[in-house]
Each structure stands twice: as structure tokens, then as C-alpha cells.
C-alpha positions as CSV (number, residue, x, y, z in Angstrom):
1,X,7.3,2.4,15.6
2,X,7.4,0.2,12.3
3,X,6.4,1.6,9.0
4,X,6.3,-1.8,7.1
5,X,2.9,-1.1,6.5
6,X,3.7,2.4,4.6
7,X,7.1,1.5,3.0
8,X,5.9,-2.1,2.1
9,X,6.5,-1.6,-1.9
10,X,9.6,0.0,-1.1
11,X,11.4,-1.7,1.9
12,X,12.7,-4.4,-0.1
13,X,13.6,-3.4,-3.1
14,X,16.3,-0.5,-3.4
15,X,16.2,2.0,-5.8
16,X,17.8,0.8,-9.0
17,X,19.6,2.8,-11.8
18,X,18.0,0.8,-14.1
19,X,14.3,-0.2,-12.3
20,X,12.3,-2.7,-13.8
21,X,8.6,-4.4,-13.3
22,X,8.3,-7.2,-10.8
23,X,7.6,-11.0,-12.3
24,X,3.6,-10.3,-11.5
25,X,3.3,-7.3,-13.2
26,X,4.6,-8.2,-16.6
27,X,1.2,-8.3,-18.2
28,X,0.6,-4.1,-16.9
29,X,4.2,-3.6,-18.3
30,X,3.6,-5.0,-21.7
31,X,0.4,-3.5,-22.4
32,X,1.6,0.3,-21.1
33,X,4.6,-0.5,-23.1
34,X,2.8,-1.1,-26.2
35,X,0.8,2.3,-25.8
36,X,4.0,4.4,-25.0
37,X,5.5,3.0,-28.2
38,X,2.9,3.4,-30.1
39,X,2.0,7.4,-29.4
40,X,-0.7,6.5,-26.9
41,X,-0.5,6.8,-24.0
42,X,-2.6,8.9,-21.2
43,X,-1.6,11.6,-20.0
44,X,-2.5,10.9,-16.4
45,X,-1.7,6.9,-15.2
46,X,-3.8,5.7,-11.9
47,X,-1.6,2.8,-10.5
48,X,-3.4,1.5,-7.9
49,X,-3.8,-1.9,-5.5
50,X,-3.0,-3.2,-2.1
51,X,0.1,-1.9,0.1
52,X,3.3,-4.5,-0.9
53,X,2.8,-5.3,-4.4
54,X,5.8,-3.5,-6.1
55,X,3.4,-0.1,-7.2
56,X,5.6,2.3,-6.7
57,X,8.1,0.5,-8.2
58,X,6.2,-0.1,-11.8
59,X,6.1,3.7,-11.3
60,X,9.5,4.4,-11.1
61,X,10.6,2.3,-14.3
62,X,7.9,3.5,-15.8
63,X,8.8,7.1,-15.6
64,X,12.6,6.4,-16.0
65,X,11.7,5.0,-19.6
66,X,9.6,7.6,-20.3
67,X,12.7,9.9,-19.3
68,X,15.4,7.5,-21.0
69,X,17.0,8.8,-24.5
70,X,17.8,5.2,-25.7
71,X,16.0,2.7,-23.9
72,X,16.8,-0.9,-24.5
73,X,14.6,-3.7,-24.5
74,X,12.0,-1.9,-23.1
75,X,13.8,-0.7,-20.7
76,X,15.4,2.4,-19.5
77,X,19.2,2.2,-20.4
78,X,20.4,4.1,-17.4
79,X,23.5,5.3,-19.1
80,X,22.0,7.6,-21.4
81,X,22.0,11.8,-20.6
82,X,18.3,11.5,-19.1
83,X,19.3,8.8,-16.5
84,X,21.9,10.0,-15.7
85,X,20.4,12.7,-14.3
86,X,17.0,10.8,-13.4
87,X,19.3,9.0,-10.9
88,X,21.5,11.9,-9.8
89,X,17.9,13.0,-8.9
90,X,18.4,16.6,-11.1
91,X,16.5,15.7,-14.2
92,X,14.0,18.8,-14.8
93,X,11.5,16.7,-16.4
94,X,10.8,14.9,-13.1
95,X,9.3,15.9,-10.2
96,X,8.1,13.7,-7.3
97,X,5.3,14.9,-4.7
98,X,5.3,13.1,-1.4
99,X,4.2,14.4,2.0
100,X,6.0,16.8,3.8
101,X,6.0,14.4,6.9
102,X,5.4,10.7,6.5
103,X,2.1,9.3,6.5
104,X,1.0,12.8,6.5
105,X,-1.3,14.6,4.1
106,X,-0.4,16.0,0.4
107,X,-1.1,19.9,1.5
108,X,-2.5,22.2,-1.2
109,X,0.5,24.4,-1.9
110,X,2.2,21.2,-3.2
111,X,-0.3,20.3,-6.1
112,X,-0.4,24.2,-6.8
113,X,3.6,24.2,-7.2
114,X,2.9,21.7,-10.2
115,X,1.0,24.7,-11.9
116,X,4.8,25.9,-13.3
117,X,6.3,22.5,-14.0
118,X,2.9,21.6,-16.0
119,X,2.7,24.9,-17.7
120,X,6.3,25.1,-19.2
121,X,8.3,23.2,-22.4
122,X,10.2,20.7,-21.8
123,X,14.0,21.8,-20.6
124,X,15.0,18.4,-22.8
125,X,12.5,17.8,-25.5
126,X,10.2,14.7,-24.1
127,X,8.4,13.8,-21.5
128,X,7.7,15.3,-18.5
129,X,6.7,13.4,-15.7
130,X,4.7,13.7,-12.4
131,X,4.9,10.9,-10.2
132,X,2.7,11.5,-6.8
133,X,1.9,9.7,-3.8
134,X,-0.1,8.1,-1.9
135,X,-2.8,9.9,-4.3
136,X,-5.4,9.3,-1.7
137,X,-3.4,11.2,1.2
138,X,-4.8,15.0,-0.8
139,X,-7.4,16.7,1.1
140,X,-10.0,18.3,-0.8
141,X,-8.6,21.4,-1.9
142,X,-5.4,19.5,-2.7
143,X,-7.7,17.3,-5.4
144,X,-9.2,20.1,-6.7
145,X,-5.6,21.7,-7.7
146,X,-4.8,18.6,-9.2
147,X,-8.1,18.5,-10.9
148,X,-7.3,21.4,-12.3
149,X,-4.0,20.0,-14.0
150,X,-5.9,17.0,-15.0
151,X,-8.4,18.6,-16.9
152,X,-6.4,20.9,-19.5
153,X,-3.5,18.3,-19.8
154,X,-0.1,20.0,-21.3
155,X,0.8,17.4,-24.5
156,X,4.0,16.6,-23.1
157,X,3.1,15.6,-19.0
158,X,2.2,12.1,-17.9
159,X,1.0,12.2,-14.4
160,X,1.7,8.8,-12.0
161,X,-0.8,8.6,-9.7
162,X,0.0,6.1,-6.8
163,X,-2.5,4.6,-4.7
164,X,-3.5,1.6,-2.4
165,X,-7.2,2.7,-1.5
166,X,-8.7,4.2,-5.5
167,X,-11.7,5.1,-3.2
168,X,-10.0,7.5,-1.6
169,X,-10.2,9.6,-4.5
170,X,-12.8,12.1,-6.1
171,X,-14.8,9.9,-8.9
172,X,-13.8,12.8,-11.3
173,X,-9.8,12.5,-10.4
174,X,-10.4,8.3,-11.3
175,X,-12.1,9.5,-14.6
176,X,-9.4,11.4,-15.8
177,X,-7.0,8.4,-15.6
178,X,-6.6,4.6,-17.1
179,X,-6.2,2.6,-14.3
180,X,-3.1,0.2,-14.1
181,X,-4.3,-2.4,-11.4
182,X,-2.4,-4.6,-9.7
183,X,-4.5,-7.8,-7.8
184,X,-2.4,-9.8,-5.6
185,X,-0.4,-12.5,-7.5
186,X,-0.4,-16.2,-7.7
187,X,0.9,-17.6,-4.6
188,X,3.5,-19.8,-6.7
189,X,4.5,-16.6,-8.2
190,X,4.2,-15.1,-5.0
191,X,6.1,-17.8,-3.2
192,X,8.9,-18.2,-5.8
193,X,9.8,-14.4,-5.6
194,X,10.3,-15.1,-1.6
195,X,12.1,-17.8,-2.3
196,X,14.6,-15.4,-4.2
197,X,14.9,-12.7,-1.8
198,X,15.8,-15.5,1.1
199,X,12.3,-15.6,2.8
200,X,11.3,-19.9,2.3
201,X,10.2,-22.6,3.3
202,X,6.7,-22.6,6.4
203,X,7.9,-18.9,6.9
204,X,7.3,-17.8,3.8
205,X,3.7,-19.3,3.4
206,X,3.1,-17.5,7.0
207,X,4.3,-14.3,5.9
208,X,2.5,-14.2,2.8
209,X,-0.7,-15.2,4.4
210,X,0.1,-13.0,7.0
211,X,0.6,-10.0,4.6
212,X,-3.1,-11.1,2.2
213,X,-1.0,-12.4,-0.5
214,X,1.3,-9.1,-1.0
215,X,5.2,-10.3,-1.7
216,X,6.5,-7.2,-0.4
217,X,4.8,-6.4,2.1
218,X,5.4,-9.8,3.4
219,X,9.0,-9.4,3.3
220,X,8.8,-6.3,5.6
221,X,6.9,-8.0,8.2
222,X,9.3,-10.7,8.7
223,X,11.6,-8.1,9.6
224,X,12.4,-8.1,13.6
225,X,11.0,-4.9,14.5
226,X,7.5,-6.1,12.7
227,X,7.6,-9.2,14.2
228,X,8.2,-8.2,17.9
229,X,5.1,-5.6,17.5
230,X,3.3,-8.4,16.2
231,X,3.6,-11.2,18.8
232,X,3.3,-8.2,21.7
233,X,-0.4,-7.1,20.0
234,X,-1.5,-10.8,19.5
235,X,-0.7,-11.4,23.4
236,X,-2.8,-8.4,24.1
237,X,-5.9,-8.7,21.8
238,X,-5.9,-12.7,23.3
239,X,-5.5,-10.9,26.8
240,X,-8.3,-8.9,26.4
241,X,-10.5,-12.0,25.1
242,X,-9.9,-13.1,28.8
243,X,-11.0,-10.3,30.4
244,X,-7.5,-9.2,31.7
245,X,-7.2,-6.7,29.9
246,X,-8.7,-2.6,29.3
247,X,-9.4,-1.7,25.8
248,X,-9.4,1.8,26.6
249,X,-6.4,1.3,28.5
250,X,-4.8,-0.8,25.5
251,X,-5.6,1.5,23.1
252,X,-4.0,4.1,25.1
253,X,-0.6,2.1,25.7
254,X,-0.8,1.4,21.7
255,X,-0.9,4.8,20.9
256,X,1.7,6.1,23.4
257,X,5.0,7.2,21.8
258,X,6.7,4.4,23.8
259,X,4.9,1.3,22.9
260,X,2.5,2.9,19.9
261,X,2.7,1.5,16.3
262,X,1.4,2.6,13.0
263,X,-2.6,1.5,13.7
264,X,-2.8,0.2,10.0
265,X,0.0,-2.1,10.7
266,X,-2.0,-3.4,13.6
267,X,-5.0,-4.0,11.3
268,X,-3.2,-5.6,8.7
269,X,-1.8,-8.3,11.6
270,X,-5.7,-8.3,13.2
271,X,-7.4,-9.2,9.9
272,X,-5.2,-11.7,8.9
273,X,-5.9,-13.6,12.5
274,X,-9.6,-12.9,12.1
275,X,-9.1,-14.4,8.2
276,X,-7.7,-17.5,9.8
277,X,-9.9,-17.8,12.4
278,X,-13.1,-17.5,9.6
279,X,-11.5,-20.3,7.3
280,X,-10.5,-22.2,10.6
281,X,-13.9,-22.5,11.9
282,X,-15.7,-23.1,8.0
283,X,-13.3,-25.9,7.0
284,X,-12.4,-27.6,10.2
285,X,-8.8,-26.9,9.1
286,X,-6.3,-26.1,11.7
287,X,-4.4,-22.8,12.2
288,X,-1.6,-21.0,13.9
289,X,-1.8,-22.5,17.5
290,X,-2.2,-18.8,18.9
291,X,-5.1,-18.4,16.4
292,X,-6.6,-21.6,17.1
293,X,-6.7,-20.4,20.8
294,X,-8.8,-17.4,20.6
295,X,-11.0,-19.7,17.9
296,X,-11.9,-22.2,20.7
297,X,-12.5,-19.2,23.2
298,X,-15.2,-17.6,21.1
299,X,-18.6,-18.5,22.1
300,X,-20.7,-20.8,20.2
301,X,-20.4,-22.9,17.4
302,X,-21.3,-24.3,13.5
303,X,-22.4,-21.3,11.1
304,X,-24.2,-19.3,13.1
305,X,-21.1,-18.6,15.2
306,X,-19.0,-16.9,12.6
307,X,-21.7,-14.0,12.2
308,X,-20.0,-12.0,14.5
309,X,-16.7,-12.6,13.1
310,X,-17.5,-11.5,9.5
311,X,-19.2,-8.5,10.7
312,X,-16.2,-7.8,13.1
313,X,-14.2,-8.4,9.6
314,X,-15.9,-5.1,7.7
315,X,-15.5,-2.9,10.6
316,X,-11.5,-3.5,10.2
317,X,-12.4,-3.3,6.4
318,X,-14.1,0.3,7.2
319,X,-11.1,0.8,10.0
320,X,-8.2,0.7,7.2
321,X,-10.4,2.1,4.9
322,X,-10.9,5.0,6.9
323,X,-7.1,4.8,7.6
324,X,-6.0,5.3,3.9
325,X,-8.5,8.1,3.4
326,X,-8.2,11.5,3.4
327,X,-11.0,12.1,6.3
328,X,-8.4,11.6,9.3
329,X,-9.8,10.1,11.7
330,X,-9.4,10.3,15.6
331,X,-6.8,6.7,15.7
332,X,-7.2,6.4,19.7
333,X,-10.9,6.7,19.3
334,X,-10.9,3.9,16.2
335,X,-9.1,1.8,18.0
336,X,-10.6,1.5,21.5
337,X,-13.9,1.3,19.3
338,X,-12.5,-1.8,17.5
339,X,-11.0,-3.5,21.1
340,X,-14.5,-3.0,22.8
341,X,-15.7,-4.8,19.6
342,X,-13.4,-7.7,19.7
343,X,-13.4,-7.8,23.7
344,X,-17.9,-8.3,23.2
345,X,-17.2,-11.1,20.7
346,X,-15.8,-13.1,23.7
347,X,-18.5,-12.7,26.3
């Protein structure tokens, strides 16, 4: 089962003693930066945009020069006391809340545990630090504990909020932060960083396409295990186009331990075909010859044909959304529903 879809902005990139913001975010750096250096800086920090941009990254050298004693060039130093034991992973200024299981929910208990790390000094006279995510993966009562936190802020705590889907969260958790977005870069910027981590070349353009214009997250799906579960869906959904295939059945054999794969993951490789397929059929430019096949077996033609295909588009939209929620939803029952959609668009 791959996870590239869930460890997308951390896959490639190891973690660094001394971790620094990716080429694309150097504009978010500067200007967070410049409010840390001058005094002002908010006490709770919203980092948020799509899966494979590097977030969680900004985070982490975000919070190690807020931990550093001595940074250098705006930069933790990673030799000082406070790095040292930011990267031996002891530093009691620092705590990091992740689910207990991956792609699992933050419970409760966990955001109530931050009560005693909020409420007490500082064991090294700075800046404590709370870095959390995926913020949007806190049920209700989880939100409302953090709420909680948010609302009487100690002086010294600066909470780092991670998410890919904002929406996820309450309108009064959103308020309480500044929000450090990330849109997806240039493609030359894009494309220049793949170049660098050995990903070039026709196969770069396709995995960056392939991940909406992510870097990182286009790195991880080149990665075998990614690929293989991508070619084996895209012979299915074009299977099922024929009428030789289930979609009940499929969805079943997806979501069996043996053959199932993280159903976001499969969304992420269905709307980029559909994307293709929508730009394919409005510019009369040619795609991937396995996309250009289901194109020419879907009924119709000119405009009026890509109706269907945009409003098949927002229900993955609404799929993934519901997907990087908090309202866990049934996955076998989202996914037959989205097969017997595609399988209609064929008949």
C-alpha cells in the first residue's frame, strides 16, 4: 500500500540538522522572518496548501530557528545548545503532535496533553513551540481542546499548524491564525528543482503534471511502488469504460488488504487523467496515448461533450475533500460511487 500521497512533503527530503525553506517558498520565509525578528510574530502559524509542496518542511526550519540560540543567516545554526537537542529530539521546548496511527485521526487526549506544555515557563528561556499535523485530521472535540489553547495564548508558545485541506478546519481555529500559504510553484521553478533531485527530462514534466504541479509529491510518485499502482488502476478504470469490468467488484479488490491502496492516491492519479482528458478535448492537443484512449471512447463530441467530465471532476474534488476531512467517510462506499460514475460516462 503506497503512502506517497501522505508522506509527499516528506519522502524526499530527509530530515536535516540544519532544515531550510525550499526555492518556492522563499517569499513565506522572508516575510515570517522579518516578523520573528522584529517581535512579531503570531502566536499560532496556519501553514497550509496542497499535499507535496515542502509544508512540513517550512515548519520544521521554522521551529528549529525559533528554538536555535545563535542562528546564522536566518537560519538555525544547528550547533548551538537548542539544536542540539532539537535534533537529538529531547528539546523541552518542542513538542510534535501526529496521529497515533497513520492517516488516522488526532484523538482528544492528545490536544488536552498540550494543556501542561502550554501552561508552563520555558525549561530554556524562549520559545516554545507546537508543531501539529495534519490540522484537519482533529475531530470535533479535538478542535475544541485546541480552541481552547488558541484563545488564551501563553506569550512564549507559537503553534504550527499543518494542513493540506484549510477547510477542514473550524472557521474560528482559521481565525486565530495568519495563514502561511503555499500555491503550487512555477513549473520552471518546479522543473528545475527535479532536475536537481535526478527526476528530468519528458519524465519529469509527466510527473509533475501528474502530481498538479506539486515538486514533492511528484518525486514520490515516480517511485516504483507508486508507479506500479498507478498503471494497474489506469488498466482497470479503462477496463471498466469497456464494460469488462464490476465497479462494485473493483472497488472491493481496491480496498482489499492484498491489492488496496491509499484511496486519495487513487484520486490524485484519476484527476490528473480526467485533467488531461478536459484540456485534451478543449485544445485539440494530444495526451498520454492511454489517456487519449478513454478520450476517444467517451461518447459525443465538441463542448457539449465535456459536461459530464467537469461534473465527474467536482465529485473527485468533493471525493478528496471528503478524504482530508475529519467526517470519515465509508472509502468502499466513495469509491464504488465514483466507479459507477465514471463506468455511466461511457455508455
Amino acid at each position: 500500500m503506497s503512502k506517497a500521497s501522505d508522506k509527499s512533503d516528506t519522502a524526499v527530503e530527509p530530515a536535516l540538522p540544519i532544515p531550510s525553506p525550499l526555492p518556492w517558498q522563499a517569499s513565506q520565509w522572508q516575510r515570517l522572518g522579518a516578523q520573528w525578528t522584529a517581535g512579531r510574530c503570531p502566536h499560532a502559524l496556519l501553514v497550509s496548501g496542497q499535499p507535496g509542496l515542502g509544508k512540513r518542511r517550512f515548519a520544521d526550519a521554522f521551529a528549529a530557528l525559533l528554538l536555535c540560540d545563535q542562528p546564522r543567516h536566518g537560519l538555525a545554526c544547528g550547533e548551538c545548545r537548542g539544536c542540539q537537542l532539537r535534533i537529538a529530539g529531547s528539546h523541552p521546548d518542542f513538542i510534535r503532535v501526529v496521529p497515533e496511527k497513520e492517516q488516522g485521526p488526532l484523538k482528544v487526549e492528545q490536544i488536552r496533553e498540550l494543556g501542561e506544555f502550554v501552561g508552563r515557563t520555558s525549561a530554556r528561556e524562549g520559545a516554545r513551540v507546537v508543531w501539529l499535523a495534519p490540522a484537519e485530521s482533529m475531530n470535533i472535540n479535538a478542535a475544541n481542546a485546541l480552541l481552547k489553547n488558541l484563545e488564551e495564548p501563553s506569550g512564549s508558545v507559537i503553534f504550527l499548524l499543518i494542513t493540506d485541506n484549510p477547510s477542514g478546519l473550524l472557521p474560528t481555529i482559521r481565525s486565530r491564525c495568519q495563514t502561511i500559504a503555499f500555491p503550487v510553484p512555477p513549473q520552471q521553478a518546479a522543473l528545475r528543482w527535479l532536475s536537481d533531485s535526478g527526476v528530468e527530462g519528458e519524465q519529469a514534466s509527466s510527473a509533475l503534471t501528474l502530481a498538479g504541479g506539486a515538486p514533492l509529491l511528484a518525486v514520490a510518485l515516480m517511485e516504483p511502488e507508486a508507479r506500479e499502482i498507478r498503471e494497474k488502476f489506469l488498466v482497470d478504470i479503462t477496463a471498466l469504460t469497456r464494460g469488462d469490468e464490476n465497479p462494485v467488484t473493483l472497488a472491493g479488490r481496491w480496498e482489499s488488504p492484498g491489492e488496496g491502496a491509499d484511496l486519495n492516491l487513487l484520486l490524485q492519479f484519476w484527476q490528473s487523467w480526467l485533467g488531461q482528458m478536459l484540456k485534451a478535448r478543449s485544445t485539440d492537443l494530444a495526451a498520454d496515448a492511454s489517456v487519449m484512449a478513454l478520450l476517444q471512447r467517451l461518447p459525443g463530441s465538441g463542448p457539449e461533450s465535456q459536461r459530464p467530465l467537469f461534473a465527474f471532476y467536482d465529485q473527485l474534488l468533493k471525493a478528496r475533500g471528503l478524504l482530508s476531512g475529519n467526517s470519515n467517510p465509508n472509502k468502499r462506499l466513495l469509491l464504488e460511487e465514483l466507479l459507477i460514475r465514471w463506468a455511466a460516462l461511457f455508455r
